[in-house]
N, C-alpha and C positions, 0 to 999 in steps of 0.2 A: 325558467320554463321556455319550453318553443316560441315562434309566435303563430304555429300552428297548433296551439293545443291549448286553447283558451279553458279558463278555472270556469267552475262553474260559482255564478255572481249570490256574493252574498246580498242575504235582505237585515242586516246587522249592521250600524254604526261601525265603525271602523276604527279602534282603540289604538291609538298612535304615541308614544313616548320619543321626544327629542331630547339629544343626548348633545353638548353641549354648549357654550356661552358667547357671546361676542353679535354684531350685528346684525351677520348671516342667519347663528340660529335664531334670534329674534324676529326677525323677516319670518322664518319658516314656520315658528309658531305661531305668529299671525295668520300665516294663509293656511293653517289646518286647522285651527280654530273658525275660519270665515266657511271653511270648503260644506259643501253638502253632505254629507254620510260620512264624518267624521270627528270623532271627538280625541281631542290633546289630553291623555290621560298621567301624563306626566312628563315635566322639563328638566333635567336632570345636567350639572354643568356632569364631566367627560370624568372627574376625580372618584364621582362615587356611581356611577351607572355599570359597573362591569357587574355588580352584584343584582340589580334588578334585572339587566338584561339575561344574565344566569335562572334565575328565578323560574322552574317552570310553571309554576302558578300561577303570577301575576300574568294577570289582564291584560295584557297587547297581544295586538295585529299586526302590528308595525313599529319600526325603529327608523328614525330618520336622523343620521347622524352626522354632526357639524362640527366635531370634535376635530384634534390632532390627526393629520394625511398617515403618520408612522403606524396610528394607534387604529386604523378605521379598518385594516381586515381581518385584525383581534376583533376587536367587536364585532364586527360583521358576522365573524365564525360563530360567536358564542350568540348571536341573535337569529344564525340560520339553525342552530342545534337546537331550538329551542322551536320552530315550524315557524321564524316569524318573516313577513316580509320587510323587504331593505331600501331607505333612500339612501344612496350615500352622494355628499359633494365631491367634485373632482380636485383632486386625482380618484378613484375608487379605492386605489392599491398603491402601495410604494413601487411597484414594481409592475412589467408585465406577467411576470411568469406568479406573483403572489393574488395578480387580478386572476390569472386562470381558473387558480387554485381555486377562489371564489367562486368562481361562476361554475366549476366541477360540484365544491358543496352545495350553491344553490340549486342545481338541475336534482339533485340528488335529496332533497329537501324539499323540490317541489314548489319553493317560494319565488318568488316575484325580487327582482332586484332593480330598481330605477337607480339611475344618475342625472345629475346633475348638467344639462348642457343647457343653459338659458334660452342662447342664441337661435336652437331648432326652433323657439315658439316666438321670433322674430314674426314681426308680418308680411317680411318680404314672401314668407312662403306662402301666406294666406292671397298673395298677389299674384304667384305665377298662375297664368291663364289652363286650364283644365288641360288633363291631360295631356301639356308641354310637354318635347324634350328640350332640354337645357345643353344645347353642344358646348358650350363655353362659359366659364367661370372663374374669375379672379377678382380675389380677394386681397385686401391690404390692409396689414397691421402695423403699426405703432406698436413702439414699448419704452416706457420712462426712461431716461437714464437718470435721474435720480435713485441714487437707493444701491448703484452698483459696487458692488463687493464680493462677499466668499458665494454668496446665494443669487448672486445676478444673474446666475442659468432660469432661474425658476419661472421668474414672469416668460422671458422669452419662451422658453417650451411651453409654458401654458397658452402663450399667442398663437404659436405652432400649432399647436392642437386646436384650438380653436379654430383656424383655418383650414385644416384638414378635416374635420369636422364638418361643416360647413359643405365642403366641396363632395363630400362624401354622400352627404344627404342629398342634396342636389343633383350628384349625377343620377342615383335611384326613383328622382321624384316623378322621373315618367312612370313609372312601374306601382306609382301607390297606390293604384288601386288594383293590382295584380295580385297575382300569390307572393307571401315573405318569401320562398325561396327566390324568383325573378328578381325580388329587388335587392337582397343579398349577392346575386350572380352579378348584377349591374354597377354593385358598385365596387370590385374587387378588380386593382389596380394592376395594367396590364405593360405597363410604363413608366419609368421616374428619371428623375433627372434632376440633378441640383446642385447650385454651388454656394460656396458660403464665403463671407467676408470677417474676418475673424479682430478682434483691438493690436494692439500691437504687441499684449503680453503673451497674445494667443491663451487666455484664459475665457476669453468669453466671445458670443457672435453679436460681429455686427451689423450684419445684414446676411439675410437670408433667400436667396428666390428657387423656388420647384417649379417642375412642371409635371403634370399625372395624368395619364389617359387612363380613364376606365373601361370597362369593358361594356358599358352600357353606348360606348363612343363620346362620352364627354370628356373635353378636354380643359381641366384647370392651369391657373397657374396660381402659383402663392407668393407672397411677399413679407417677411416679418425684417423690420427693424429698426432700428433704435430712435426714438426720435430725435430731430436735429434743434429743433425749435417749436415754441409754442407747445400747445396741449395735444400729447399724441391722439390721431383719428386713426380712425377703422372703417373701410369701407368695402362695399362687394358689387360686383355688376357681374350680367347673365344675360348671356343673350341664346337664343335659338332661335331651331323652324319653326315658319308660321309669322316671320318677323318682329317675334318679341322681343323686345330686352327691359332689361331691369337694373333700377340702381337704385342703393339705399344706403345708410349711413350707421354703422352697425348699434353705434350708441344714441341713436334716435329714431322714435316712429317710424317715421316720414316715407313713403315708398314712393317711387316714380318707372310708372311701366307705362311703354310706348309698342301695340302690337295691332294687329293687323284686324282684328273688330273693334278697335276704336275703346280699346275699354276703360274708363273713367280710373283718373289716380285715386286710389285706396285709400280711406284714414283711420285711423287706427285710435279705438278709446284709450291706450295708455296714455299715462302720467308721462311730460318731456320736459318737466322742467328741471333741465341737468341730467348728466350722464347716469347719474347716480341711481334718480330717481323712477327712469325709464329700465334700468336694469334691473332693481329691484321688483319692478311689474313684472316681466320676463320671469323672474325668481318666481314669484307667486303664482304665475298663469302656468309654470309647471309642476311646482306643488301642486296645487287644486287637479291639475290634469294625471298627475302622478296618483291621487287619490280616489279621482272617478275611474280609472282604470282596474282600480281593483276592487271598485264597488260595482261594477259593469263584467268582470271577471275576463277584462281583456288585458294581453301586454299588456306592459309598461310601455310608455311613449318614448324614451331611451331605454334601451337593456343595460346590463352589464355586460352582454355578448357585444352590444353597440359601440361600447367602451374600449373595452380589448382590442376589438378592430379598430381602433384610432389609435391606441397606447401604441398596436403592432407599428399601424403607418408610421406614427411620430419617431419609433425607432427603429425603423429602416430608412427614414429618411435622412436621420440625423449618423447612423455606421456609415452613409455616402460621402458627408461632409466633412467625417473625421481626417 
């Protein structure tokens, strides 16, 4: 749905079925069993759920699913035909053009579609000073090279995205308290530019840097790549008018803003001990967020429309480098 055309909020628990196994989904049944106005009506591993989620009798609200990336817009389709609302983890879609499709039957279904981005419920955001614009943003990822073989594209695009991401939200975040149109206009990309460092087999990237103007007048840059030593980091700074800026560490609490009323560094109640452990919070503080949204009968805190427009970026960025 829009994010002008908010549901009208149920006064009903909110029957939610998670569909399959591994750490991920585990985290995510946690935080829907913790959340307020919802109950875990079933955990279902990804082998036998195409039949419940078919089912139009059975009892859900929701399907939040943690299953197989190939298998999640099969599901998705047969849980939107059914009126239900969708979490899915990223990617949403194998594809951009199978993510469209998605978001064609969801509009058309009328449901609710969240995604999965952790990082928006970072607290750098909770730090930018009111009302900020943010003219400048650059981010820096890291990506293992352990693990490099037939599939070593994947982390890297996922970092990609995550960056873009990131920069996306931010150029927008003057406008959050505007209308969704304004902040939609703001953050669509009037500029790119990029080059890429590729192995020597020219089978995979080894460095990546962009730069993106938005139309809001923020301008990023991005950086993903490999890491050379040590444990890959990830970081972001931000600065604008008004003399603020900001730096934070993408895989820990911790914010550091320095602007012009003097405003006290932020702390943040998540869990930090380990990368792991801080991200996993993130997981959960968007679950729980993904769920009061539909018990509030507003958006989702990411869309699926939110998604597509980063899926788009990430591949127009990446036909430049080719």
């Amino acid at each position: 749905m829009s994010d002008s055309e908010p549901r009208t909020p149920s006064t009903q628990l909110a029957k939610a079925a998670l569909i399959g196994n591994g750490p991920h989904a585990e985290m995510r049944a946690r935080a829907v069993r913790a959340a307020d106005g919802a109950t875990l009506a079933e955990h279902l591993p990804e082998a036998t759920a195409a039949g419940v989620i078919q089912r139009r009798e059975t009892a859900l609200d929701v399907a939040l699913l943690c299953g197989t990336p190939g298998r999640r817009a099969e599901r998705a389709e047969a849980a939107l035909r059914q009126g239900r609302h969708l979490f899915l983890e990223w990617p949403p879609a194998a594809s951009v053009g199978e993510a469209e499709r998605l978001a064609a039957h969801a509009e058309e279904a009328g449901a609710e579609v969240g995604v999965s981005r952790p990082l928006r419920f970072h607290p750098l955001f909770a730090a930018l000073p009111r009302g900020a614009h943010v003219g400048t943003v650059s981010v820096q990822q890291d990506v293992e090279r352990a693990g490099d073989g037939r599939n070593a594209v994947s982390p890297f695009r996922a970092r990609l995205a995550d960056a873009l991401d990131l920069s996306v939200a931010l150029a927008g975040a003057a406008g959050d308290e505007g209308p969704a149109a304004g902040r939609r206009a703001g953050r669509s990309v009037t500029y790119l530019d990029a080059q890429a460092v590729r192995a020597a087999d020219g089978a995979r990237f080894e460095a990546l840097l962009a730069g993106l103007r938005f139309a809001s007048g923020t301008y990023a840059q991005v950086a993903v790549r490999r890491g050379l030593t040590g444990a890959p980091r990830r970081r972001l700074r931000a600065a604008g008018h008004g003399g603020f800026q900001l730096g934070a560490a993408l895989d820990a609490p911790g914010v550091r803003v320095r602007s012009g009323d003097a405003r006290d560094e932020p702390r943040d109640p998540s869990p930090s001990s380990g990368d792991g452990a801080f991200l996993g919070a993130l997981r959960r503080r968007e679950t729980r967020a993904f769920l009061g949204a539909l018990q509030a009968g507003r958006p989702a805190p990411v869309s699926l429309l939110d998604a597509v427009a980063v899926m788009r970026l990430t591949e127009r960025l990446l036909r430049q480098v080719r």
